[in-house]
N, C-alpha and C positions, 0 to 999 in steps of 0.2 A: 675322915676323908679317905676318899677309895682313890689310888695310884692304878691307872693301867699300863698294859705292858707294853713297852716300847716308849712310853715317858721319859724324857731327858730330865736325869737329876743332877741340875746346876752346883748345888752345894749343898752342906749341911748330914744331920744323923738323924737316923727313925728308928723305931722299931715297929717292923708292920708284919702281917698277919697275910700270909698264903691262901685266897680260899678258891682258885681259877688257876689252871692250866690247862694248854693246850689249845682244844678248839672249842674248849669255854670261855678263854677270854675273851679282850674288846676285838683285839685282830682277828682272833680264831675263828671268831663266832662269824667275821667278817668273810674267812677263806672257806669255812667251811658251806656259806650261801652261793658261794662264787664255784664252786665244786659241785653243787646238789642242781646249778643250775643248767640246762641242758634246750634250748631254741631251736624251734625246727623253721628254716626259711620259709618265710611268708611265698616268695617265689617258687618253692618247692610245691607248696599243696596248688598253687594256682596252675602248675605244668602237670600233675598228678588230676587235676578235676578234667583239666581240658584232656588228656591225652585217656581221661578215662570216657569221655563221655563220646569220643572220638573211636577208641575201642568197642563200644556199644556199639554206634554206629555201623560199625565195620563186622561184626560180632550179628547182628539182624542181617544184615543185606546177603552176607554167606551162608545165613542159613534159608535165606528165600532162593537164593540163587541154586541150592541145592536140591532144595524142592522140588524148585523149577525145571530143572534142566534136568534133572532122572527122573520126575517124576512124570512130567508133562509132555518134554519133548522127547523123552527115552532116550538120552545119551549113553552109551557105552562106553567102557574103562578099562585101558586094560595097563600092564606096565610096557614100560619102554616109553623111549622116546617121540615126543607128541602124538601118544597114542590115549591119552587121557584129557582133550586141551577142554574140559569143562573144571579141571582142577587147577590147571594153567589158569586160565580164566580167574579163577579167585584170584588171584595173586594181584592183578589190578587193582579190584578193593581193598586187600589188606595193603600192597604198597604205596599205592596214590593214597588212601585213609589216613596211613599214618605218618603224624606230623614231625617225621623223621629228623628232619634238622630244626627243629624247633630247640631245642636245648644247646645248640653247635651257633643260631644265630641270638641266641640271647646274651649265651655265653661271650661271645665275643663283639656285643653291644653294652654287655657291663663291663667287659675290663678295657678299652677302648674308652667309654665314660669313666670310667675309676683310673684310668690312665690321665686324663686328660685334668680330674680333679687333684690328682695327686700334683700336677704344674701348678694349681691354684694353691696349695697347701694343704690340702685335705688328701692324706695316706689312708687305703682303704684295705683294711682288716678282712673284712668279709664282705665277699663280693656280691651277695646277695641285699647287704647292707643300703646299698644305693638304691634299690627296688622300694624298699619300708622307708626311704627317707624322703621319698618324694612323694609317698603318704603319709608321711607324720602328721598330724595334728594336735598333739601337745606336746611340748618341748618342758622338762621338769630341767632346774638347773642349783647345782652347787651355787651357792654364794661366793666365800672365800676364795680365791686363787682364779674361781671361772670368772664372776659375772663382777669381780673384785680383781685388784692389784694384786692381795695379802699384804700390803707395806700400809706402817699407823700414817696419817697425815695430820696433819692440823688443821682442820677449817678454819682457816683465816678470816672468811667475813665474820664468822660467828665468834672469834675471839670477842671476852668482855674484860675490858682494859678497866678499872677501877678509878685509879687516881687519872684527877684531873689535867688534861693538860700532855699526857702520855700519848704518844701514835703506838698504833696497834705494831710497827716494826719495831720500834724502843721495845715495847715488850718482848717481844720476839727476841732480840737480842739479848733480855736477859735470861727467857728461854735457854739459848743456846749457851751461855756464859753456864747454867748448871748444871748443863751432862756432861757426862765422863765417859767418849769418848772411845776413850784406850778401851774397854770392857766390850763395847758393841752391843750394849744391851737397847733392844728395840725403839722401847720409848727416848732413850736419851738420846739416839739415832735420829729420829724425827724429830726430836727437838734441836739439837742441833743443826739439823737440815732446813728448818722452815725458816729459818732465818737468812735473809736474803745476802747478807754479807759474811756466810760463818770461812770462807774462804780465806777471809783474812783479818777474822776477829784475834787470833788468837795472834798477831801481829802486834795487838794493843794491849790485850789480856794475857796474863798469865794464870791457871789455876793449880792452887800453892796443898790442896787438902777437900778429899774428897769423904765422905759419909756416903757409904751406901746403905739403900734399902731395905726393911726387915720387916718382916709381918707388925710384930709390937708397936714400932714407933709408925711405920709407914709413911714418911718421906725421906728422901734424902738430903743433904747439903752440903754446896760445894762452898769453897773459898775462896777466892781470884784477888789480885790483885792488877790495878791497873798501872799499864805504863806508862800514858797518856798524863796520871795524877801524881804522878812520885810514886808509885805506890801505895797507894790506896788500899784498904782494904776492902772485900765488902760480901756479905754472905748470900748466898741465893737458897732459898727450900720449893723444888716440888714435892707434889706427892697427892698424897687423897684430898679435896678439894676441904672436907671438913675440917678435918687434923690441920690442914694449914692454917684457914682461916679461924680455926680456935687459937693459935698462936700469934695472931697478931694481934699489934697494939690497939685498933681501931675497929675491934670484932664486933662492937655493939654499934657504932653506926653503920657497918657495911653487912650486918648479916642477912638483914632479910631480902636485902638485892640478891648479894650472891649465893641464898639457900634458892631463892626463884629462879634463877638460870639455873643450877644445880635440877632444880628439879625438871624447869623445860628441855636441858639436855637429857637426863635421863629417862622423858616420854618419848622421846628421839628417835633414842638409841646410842646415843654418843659416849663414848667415855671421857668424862672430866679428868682436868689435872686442875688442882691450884698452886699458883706461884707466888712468892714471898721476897723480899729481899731487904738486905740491912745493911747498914755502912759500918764500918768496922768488923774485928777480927771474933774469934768467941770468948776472949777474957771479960771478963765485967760484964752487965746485962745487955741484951740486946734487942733493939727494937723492931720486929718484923714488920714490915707495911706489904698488905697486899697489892701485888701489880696486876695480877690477872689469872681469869680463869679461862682454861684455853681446852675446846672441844677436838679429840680425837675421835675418828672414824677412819675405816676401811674403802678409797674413796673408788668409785665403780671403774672398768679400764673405759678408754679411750671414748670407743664406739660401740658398748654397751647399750646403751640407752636405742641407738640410731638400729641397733639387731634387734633389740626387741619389738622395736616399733614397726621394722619391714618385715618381722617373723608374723605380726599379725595381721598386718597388710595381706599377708601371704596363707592368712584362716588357721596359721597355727596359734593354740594358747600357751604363752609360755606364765613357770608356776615354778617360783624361788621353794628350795628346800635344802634349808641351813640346817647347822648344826646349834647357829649362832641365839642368840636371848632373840625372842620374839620382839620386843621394839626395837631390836638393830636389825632385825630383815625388813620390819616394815619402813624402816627409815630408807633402807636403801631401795627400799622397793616404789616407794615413795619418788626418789629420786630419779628411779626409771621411768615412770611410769606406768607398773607395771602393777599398779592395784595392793589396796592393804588387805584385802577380805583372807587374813592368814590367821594360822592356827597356832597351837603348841602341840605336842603329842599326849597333852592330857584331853583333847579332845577326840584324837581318833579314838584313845582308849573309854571314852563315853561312848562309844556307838561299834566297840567292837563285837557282842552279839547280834547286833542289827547288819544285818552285810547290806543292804536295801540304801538303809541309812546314809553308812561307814560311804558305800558308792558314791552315792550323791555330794556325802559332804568332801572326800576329795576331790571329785569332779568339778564341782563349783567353786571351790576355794583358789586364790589366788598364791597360795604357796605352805608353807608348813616350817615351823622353826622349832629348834630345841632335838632334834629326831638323830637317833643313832642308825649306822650302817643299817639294821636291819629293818629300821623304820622305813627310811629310803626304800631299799628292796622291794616294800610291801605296800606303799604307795604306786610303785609301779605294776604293780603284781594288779592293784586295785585298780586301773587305771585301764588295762591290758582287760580284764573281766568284763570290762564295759565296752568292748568291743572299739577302743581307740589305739590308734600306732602311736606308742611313745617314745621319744626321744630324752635320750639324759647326758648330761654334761657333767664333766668332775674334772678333779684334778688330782686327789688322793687315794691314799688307802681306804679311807671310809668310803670312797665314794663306789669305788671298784666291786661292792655286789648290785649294785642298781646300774651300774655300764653294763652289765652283764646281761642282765635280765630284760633289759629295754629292748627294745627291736632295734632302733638304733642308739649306740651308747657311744659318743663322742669326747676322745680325753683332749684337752685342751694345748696347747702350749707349753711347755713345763711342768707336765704333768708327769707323778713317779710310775718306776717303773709299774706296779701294780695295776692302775690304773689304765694304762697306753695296754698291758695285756687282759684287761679285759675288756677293752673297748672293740667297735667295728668300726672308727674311724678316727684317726688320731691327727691333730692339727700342728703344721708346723709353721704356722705364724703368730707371731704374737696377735690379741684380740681375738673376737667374738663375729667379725663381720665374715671371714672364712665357711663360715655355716650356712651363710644367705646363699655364698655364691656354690656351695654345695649342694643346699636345696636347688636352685635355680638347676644346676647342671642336673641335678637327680630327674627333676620332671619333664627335662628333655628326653633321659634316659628312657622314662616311662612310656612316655609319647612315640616312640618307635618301637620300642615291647606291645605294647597295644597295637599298633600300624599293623606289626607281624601276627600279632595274634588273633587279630579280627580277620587277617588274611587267610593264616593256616584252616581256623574254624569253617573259612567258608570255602577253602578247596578241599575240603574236607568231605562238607556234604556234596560239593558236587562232582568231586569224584565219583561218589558213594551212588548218588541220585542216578548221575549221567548212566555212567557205564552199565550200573547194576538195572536200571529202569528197558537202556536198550537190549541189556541180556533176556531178562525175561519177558520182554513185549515181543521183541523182534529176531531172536535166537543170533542176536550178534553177537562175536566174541572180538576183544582188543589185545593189542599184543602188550607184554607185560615190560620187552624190553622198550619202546615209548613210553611207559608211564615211568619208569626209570631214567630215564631219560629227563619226562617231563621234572621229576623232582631234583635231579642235578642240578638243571639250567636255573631253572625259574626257582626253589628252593635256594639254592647257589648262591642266583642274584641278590636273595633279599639281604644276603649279610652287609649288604651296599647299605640299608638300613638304620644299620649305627654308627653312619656317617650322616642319613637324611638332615634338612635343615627343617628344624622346627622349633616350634614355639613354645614354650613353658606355662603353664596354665597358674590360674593365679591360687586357686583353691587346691588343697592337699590332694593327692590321685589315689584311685579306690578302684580296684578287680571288679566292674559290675557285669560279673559272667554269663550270668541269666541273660543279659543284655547283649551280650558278643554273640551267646549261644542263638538268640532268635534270629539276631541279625545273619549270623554266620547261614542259618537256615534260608533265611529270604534269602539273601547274595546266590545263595548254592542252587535254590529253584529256580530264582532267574537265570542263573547260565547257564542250568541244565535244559530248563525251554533253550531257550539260544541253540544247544548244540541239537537238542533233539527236532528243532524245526527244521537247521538243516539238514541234520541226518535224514528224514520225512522227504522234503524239496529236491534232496540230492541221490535218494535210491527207491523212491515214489511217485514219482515226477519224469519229467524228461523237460522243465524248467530250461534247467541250463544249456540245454542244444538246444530245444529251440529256442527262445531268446539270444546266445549267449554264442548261439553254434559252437560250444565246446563236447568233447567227447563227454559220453552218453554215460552217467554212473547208475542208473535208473537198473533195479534186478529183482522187484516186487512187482504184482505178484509175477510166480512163477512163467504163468503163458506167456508174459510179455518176452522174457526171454526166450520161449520154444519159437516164438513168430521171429525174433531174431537172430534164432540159430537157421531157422526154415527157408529165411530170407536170403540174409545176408551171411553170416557166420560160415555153416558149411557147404554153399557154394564156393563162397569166398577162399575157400582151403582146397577146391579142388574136384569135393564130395557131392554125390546126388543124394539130394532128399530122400528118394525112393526110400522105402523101407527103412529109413532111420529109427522110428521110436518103435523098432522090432529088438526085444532082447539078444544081445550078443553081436550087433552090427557094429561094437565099438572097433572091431576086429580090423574094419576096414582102412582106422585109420595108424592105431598101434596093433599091428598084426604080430609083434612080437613080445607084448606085455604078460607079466604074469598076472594077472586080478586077483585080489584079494580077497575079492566077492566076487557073486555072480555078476559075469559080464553085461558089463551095461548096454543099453542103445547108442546107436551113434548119437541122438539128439539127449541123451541122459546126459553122457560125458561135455558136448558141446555145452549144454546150458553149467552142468557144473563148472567145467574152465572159466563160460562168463561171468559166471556168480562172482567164483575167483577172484577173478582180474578186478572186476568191479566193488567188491567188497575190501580188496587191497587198499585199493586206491582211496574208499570212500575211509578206512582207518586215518591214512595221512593228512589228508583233510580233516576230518575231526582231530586230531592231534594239535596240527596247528591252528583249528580256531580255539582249543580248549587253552593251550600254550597261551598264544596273544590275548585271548578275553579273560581268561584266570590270573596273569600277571599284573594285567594293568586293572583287575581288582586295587591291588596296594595303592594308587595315586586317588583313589575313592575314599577309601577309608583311612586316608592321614591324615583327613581335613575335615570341617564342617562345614566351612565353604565349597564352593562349584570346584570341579577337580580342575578345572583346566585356568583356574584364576589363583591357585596357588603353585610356586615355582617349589619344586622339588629339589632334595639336593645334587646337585650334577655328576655323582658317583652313582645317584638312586637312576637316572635316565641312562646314564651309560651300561651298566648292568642291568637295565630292560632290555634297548636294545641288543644290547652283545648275546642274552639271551634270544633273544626272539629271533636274531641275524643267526644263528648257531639251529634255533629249530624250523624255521622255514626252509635252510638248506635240506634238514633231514626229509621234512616233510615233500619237496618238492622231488629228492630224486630217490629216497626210499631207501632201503637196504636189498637192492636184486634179490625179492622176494622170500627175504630171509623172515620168518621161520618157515623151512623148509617143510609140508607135509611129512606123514609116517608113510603114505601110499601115494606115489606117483605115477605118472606117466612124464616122459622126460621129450621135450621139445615136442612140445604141446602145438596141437594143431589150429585150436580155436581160441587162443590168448591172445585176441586181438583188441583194438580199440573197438568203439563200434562205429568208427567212420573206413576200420578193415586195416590200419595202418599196425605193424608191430608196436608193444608194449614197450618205453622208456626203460633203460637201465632192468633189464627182467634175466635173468636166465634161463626163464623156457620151460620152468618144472612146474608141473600142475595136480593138485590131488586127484586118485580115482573118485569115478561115483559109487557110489553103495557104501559109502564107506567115513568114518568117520573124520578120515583127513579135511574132506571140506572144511570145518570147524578151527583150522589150525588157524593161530590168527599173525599170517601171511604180512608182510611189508612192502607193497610198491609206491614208488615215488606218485605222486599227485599234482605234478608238474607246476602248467600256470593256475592249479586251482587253488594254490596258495594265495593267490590276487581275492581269492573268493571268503577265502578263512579272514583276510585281515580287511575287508569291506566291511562282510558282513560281522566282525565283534567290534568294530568302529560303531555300525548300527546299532546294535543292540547295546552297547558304551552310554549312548546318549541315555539311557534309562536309570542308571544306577545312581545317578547323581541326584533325582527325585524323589526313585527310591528310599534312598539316605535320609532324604528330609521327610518323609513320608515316615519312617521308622524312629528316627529322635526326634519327631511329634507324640507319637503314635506312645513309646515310651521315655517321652520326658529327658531325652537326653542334654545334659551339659542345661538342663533348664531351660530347654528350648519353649514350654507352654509357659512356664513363668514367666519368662523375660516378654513373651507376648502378652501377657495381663497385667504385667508391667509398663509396659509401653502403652497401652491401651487404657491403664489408670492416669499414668501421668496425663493423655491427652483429653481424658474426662475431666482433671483438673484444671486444664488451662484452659477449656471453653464454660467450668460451672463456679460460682464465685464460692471460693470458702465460707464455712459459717466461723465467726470470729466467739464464737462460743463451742464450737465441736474440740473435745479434745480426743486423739489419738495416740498410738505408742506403735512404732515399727516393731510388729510382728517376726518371727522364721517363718517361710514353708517348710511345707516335709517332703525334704529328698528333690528338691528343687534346684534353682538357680539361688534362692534367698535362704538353702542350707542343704546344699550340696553332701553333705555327710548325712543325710536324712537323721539328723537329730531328734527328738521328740520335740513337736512343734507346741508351740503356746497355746494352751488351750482357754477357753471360757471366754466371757465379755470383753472387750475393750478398757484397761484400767486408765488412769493419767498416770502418768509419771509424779514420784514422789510421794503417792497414799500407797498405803495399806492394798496389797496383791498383784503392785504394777509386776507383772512377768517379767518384764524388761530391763527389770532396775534391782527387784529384790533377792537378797542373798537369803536364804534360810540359817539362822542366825542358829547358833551350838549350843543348845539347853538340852539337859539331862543330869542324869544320877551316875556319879562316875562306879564301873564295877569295879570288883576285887580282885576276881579271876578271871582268867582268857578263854576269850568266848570262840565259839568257832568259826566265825568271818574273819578274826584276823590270829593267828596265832604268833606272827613274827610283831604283833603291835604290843600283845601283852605282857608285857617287860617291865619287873617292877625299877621304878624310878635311882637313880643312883646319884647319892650326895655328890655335887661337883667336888674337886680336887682343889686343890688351894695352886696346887701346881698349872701352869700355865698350857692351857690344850690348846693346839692346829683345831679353829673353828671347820666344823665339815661346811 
C-alpha cells in the first residue's frame, strides 16, 4: 500500500519505505504544475492583434503621406516652430489611428463587471478572467466538494429492509442505535443522522459498549440497552455488507437477494453497508438477523443538476472529472444528467501516442474518473489544444494545477486555501448556480468590449482614409490639436460603455476579428465618403450660398478665388485692382512687413488670406461632422437590430451628447485661429467672409504667400455651419444600419444566412406533406447559427438515429492496446498506476 504525504494517520504502527520527496510527491508534483504554469490573457493577444493591425494602418498611410507631400507637392522642412506642418500633419494619423483609450475603456468595463459580480458572489481573481468566461465552452468539473456535498448520506429510497414487516425508519433507527458518536467518524455520522428521530433516540437508548472497526474483522458492534424495556439488551453490527451477512442466522435464505442488491449497488457506484442486530448481550451465542442493507453516496448539492442543465442551454459542455471509482461518477452523473460516455485514466493512457486520437477522445467524452492532479492538468491542457476555452471547477489541493491552467479556473465555496490561489474566480456562496449568473454578467461584459471594439477598428480606418486620402488628393492639412480633442471627447465618452444596457447572447462569445476588421474597414469608407463629399460640396462648390446663402467656403480651383479677390475682396479693403498680380504690390497693403520670400502680389497675398480663412473654417466643420457621425457609429454596432429600435443605456446617450455638446462648441467658434503660422502678416486685410463682413472670434493674423505658412493647419470657428456637420451625418446615419445588415449577411454573422434557410426550411415543411418513411437526424452547420463555434460539421449521408454512423448519437467507443511507455501527446498522462491506500483519500 503507498501512503502519500499529507495523509492523516488516524491510528495504529507501520513500517514504510521513503521513496518520494519533495516535488515528487502527490502534492509536489501538484505545486510544481501550478508553478511551471504561466497564461497569457486571452484579452491581451486580442488588444495586441487589433492595436497591431491598427499600427499597419497608421505605419502605410505615413509613409504615402510622405511620398506625397515631398515628393509631389515639394513641401519644405525646416526646424522651429510650425515651420515643418507636413510633419505636423502626421500626427493626425498616428493620434486619431491609435486606439489610445482602448485598454483605459476595457479596463474599466471589466472591473465595473467584476465589481458588479463580486455583489453576486463571484470574487474575481484576474480581471481578464471575465473576458474567457463568457467564451467558455466547456466547463470540466471536480466531483467531490464541487458538483457534490463531500458529506456520506444514505439513499433512503434505496434502502433494502430484509425482514418482513420492518419500515424503512425502524431500520434507520437501528442504523443510528450502532454508531458511536463520541469518535465522529464519517460513516457513523450519517448513520446516525439519517435517522429521522436521533435527536432524541438516545432518551430511550442507552449505548453500554462499543467495538470499533479493523481491517480483519471489518465491522463494528455496538451494545445498547433500552430504557423503554427495562433494560434490554441488544446488539447492532455494521460493516462490509458480506462479513455481515455471513454472520447471520438466516444467510442461506437471504443471500442471493442481498448478494443482487449488493451487486446492483455496486454497478451504481454506491457504497453498501450491512446491518445486523441481536437481542441480548455477548455471553452465550448470538443470533444475528439481518435488518438491512443501506446504500451510501455522495449526494449532488442543491442546484447542481438545475447548473448543469442552463450551462448547456447556454452551449457550454460540461465533463465530470473525479478522482473518484468510475461507476461513482457515472452514477452521479447519471443523476445530473449530465451523460455517462466517461472514462478511467487507463483509457487516455491507450491513445497517449496518438495525440489526434487522445483529442478527440477527451473531447467527446462526458467526463473522466480515477485521474490524479496531473491527469486533470493535462486534460485541460488537451482541451485548450483544440482550440476550446475551458473552464475548471475544484475545490482542493488536487484540483489547484487544473484551476491554473484553465483559462477560467473557478474555486468553489469552501474551497482550501490552494485552490482559491490558484483560481481567477473564487465563489462565496454556497452551490453551483453562482457560475450561471457569472456567465450571464461575463457576456454582457463581452457585448460592450465588442461595441468598443467594432467602434475603435472603424475610427480607425477612418481617421486613417479621411484625412490621409484628403492630404494627398487635395494638399489639405488638419490640425492635430482637434484630433486630440476628437479622441478625449468621443474616446472619453465610450467608457459610458460599461454601463451600456445589453443583452447576453445565448451561445459562448468568440473574437471573430477577421470580421471586426472588414467591418471596421466598410464603416471607415463609408464615413470617409460622408466626410469627403462634404469637404468636395463645401470648398468645390459654392452649394451652400447659393442654396443656403451662407458664407462661401468654396477655394478650388485657384481662379475662383483671384475673381474673388478682383471683385469683391480688395476693393472691399479699400485697394485698386490695378496692377495687383504684379510682384511686390503686397507692399501696398503691409508696407511694413518683413517677407520671408519674395514679396508677393497684392492678389497672391489676397487669395492666400482667403484660402486661409476658408480652409480654417472648412477644418471645424469636418471636425464636427467626423465628431457627430464617428460617435454615433457606437449605437450601430451594439445591436443587430435597426439602431434606433434598440434603447441604449442612458449613461451611453448622455456621454454622446455631452460629448458632441462640448465639440460643436469648439467647432462652431474655433480657437482665434490658433495654430498661429510661422510667417505672418498681422491684421490681415483680406480675412474677410465672402459676403465682406469680418471673421467670427479671429485675431487678424494670416500667413505670407510664397511661403510655407499657408499649410499650418489654422483653427477658425465654423459658426452656424455646425447646423450643416449634424444634418448632414444624420443623412448619411440612415445608411449604416443596412449596411450592417448587408455585411452579417455577406459574412454570416450571429447566423444571419442560417437562421434564413432555417426559416425558409421550416416554411417548406409546413406547405409539403412529410414522407412518414423519410428518416433524418439534426445536423451542425459550420460556424453558423446551428454551431456557432464553427465546430467540424457532420459530414457524409443522412444516418437514422440508433444504427451504426448516426453522427448525432455516436460516441467512438475506447479500443486499443494499452502502451507501457509515455508517448509524446501526453506526457503528464503517462504515470504508472499506484496501488490505492487502505488509508481513506479526499476523493478529487
Amino acid at each position: 500500500d503507498v501512503c502519500f504525504s499529507g495523509s492523516p494517520i488516524k491510528q495504529g504502527e507501520k513500517h514504510a519505505l521513503v521513496y518520494a520527496t519533495g516535488q515528487n510527491t502527490f502534492f509536489g508534483r501538484a505545486a510544481s504544475l501550478i508553478a511551471g504554469t504561466h497564461n497569457v490573457a486571452n484579452l491581451q493577444k486580442i488588444m495586441t492583434r487589433i492595436g497591431g493591425v491598427c499600427l499597419i494602418t497608421i505605419g502605410v498611410w505615413c509613409i504615402i503621406e510622405l511620398g506625397v507631400q515631398f515628393g509631389h507637392y515639394n513641401h519644405s522642412c525646416y526646424l522651429g516652430e510650425e515651420k515643418c506642418p507636413t510633419l505636423t500633419n502626421m500626427l493626425v494619423i498616428i493620434v486619431g489611428g491609435i486606439p489610445i483609450a482602448m485598454p483605459t475603456v476595457l479596463s474599466v468595463t471589466l472591473a465595473l463587471g467584476a465589481f458588479k459580480l463580486a455583489k453576486e458572489g463571484a470574487i474575481v481573481a484576474r480581471m481578464s478572467a471575465v473576458e474567457e468566461m463568457a467564451g467558455m465552452d466547456i466547463l470540466c468539473s471536480d466531483k467531490t466538494g464541487t458538483l457534490t456535498l463531500n458529506e456520506l448520506t444514505v439513499d433512503k429510497p434505496n434502502v433494502v429492509v430484509v425482514p418482513q414487516g420492518m419500515s424503512t425508519e425502524e431500520a434507520l433507527k437501528y442504523g443510528a442505535l450502532s454508531a458511536n458518536i463520541s469518535s465522529q467518524e464519517p460513516i457513523d455520522v450519517v448513520m446516525h443522522e439519517s435517522h429521522d428521530g436521533h435527536q432524541t433516540l438516545w432518551d430511550h437508548y442507552k449505548q453500554v459498549k462499543f467495538v470499533p472497526f479493523n481491517p480483519t474483522d471489518k465491522y463494528t458492534i455496538a451494545t445498547v440497552l433500552s430504557n423503554d424495556e427495562g433494560g434490554k439488551p441488544y446488539r447492532l453490527m455494521k460493516g462490509a455488507p458480506q462479513v455481515v451477512l455471513r454472520n447471520c442466522y438466516n444467510v442461506a435464505d437471504i443471500k442471493d437477494h442481498v448478494e443482487s442488491k449488493i451487486t446492483e449497488f455496486a454497478g451504481r457506484g454506491y457504497r453498501a453497508l450491512g446491518l445486523a442486530m441481536a437481542e441480548g448481550d455477548d455471553r452465550g451465542d448470538t443470533r444475528w438477523e439481518f435488518v438491512c442493507l443501506l446504500p451510501l453516496f455522495d449526494p449532488p448539492r442543491h442546484d447542481t443538476k438545475a447548473t448543469v442543465e442552463a450551462c448547456r442551454e447556454k452551449g457550454i459542455d460540461v465533463k465530470m472529472v473525479t478522482g473518484d471509482q468510475l461507476l461513482i461518477g457515472k452514477e452521479t452523473s447519471r443523476q445530473l444528467g449530465m451523460g455517462t460516455n466517461m472514462y478511467s485514466t487507463e483509457a487516455l493512457l491507450e491513445h497517449v501516442e496518438d495525440e489526434k486520437k487522445l483529442g478527440e477522445l477527451v473531447e467527446h467524452a462526458d467526463g473522466f474518473a480515477e485521474v490524479f492532479p496531473e491527469h486533470k492538468y493535462e486534460i485541460v491542457n488537451i482541451l485548450q489544444k483544440r482550440n476550446h476555452m475551458v473552464g475548471m471547477t475544484g475545490d482542493g489541493v488536487n484540483d489547484a494545477p487544473a484551476l491554473k491552467k484553465a483559462d477560467v479556473g473557478i474555486a468553489v465555496d469552501g474551497a482550501t486555501d490552494a485552490a482559491r490561489g490558484a483560481a481567477d474566480i473564487v465563489l462565496t456562496q454556497a452551490g453551483l448556480s453562482v457560475i450561471i449568473t457569472a456567465i450571464i454578467g461575463a457576456r454582457k461584459i463581452f457585448q460592450r468590449m465588442t461595441t468598443y471594439s467594432k467602434y475603435t477598428v472603424a475610427m480607425t480606418f477612418r481617421i486613417c482614409f479621411t484625412f490621409g486620402l484628403l492630404t494627398v488628393i487635395y494638399n489639405f492639412y488638419f490640425p492635430t490639436v482637434l484630433i486630440v480633442l476628437l479622441a478625449v471627447f468621443n474616446d472619453g465618452a465610450m467608457i459610458a460603455l460599461s454601463k451600456d444596457k445589453v443583452v447576453a447572447s445565448r451561445l459562448p462569445n468568440h473574437w471573430a476579428l477577421p470580421s471586426i476588421f472588414i467591418v471596421g474597414i466598410v464603416y471607415g469608407l463609408y464615413l470617409t465618403l460622408s466626410t469627403w463629399v462634404l469637404y468636395y460640396v463645401a470648398t468645390h462648390t459654392s452649394f451652400f450660398q447659393r442654396k443656403l446663402k451662407m458664407n462661401d467656403l468654396r477655394y478650388k480651383p485657384r481662379s475662383y478665388l483671384e475673381d474673388h479677390c478682383r471683385r469683391f475682396a480688395i476693393p472691399g479693403a479699400g485697394f485698386s485692382t490695378v496692377g495687383a498680380a504684379v510682384p511686390g504690390t503686397a507692399t501696398r497693403a503691409y508696407p511694413d512687413i518683413n517677407w520671408e520670400g519674395p514679396t508677393p502680389s497684392l492678389l497672391d497675398q489676397c487669395v492666400v488670406e482667403q484660402e486661409y480663412v476658408r480652409q480654417s473654417m472648412t477644418r471645424t466643420l469636418l471636425y464636427a461632422q467626423v465628431s457627430f457621425s464617428g460617435q454615433a457609429v457606437v449605437f450601430v454596432v451594439r445591436t443587430a437590430k435597426h439602431s434606433l429600435a434598440v434603447v441604449a443605456g442612458s449613461l451611453t446617450y448622455i456621454a454622446f451628447f455631452a460629448a458632441q455638446i462640448a465639440a460643436l462648441l469648439i467647432a462652431a467658434l474655433g480657437f482665434d485661429g490658433y495654430v498661429e503660422p510661422a510667417y505672418v502678416v498681422d491684421d490681415c486685410k483680406f480675412c474677410r467672409y465672402s459676403g465682406g463682413d469680418k471673421v467670427f472670434a479671429f485675431a487678424g493674423v494670416a500667413p505670407q504667400a510664397n511661403t510655407e505658412a499657408l499649410y499650418s493647419a489654422s483653427v477658425i470657428g465654423c459658426t452656424y455651419y455646425i447646423v450643416v456637420a449634424i444634418i448632414w451625418s444624420l443623412i448619411w446615419y440612415i445608411g449604416l444600419d443596412p449596411i450592417k445588415w448587408a455585411m452579417m449577411w455577406i459574412l454570416n454573422e450571429d447566423g444571419m444566412r442560417d437562421m434564413a434557410k432555417h426559416k425558409l426550411s421550416q416554411d417548406r415543411r409546413q406547405v409539403t406533406a412529410k414522407d412518414p418513411n423519410e428518416n433524418t437526424v439534426g445536423g451542425m452547420g459550420s460556424g453558423g447559427y446551428a454551431n456557432p463555434l464553427g465546430r467540424a460539421s457532420v459530414a457524409g449521408p443522412l444516418v437514422p438515429p440508433g444504427e451504426a454512423g448516426a453522427p448525432a448519437l455516436a460516441r467512438a467507443s475506447v479500443v486499443g492496446v494499452k502502451h507501457s511507455s509515455m508517448g509524446p501527446a501526453g506526457p503528464g498522462l503517462a504515470r504508472q498506476s499506484i496501488t490505492r491506500s487502505s488509508l481513506e483519500q479526499k476523493q478529487m
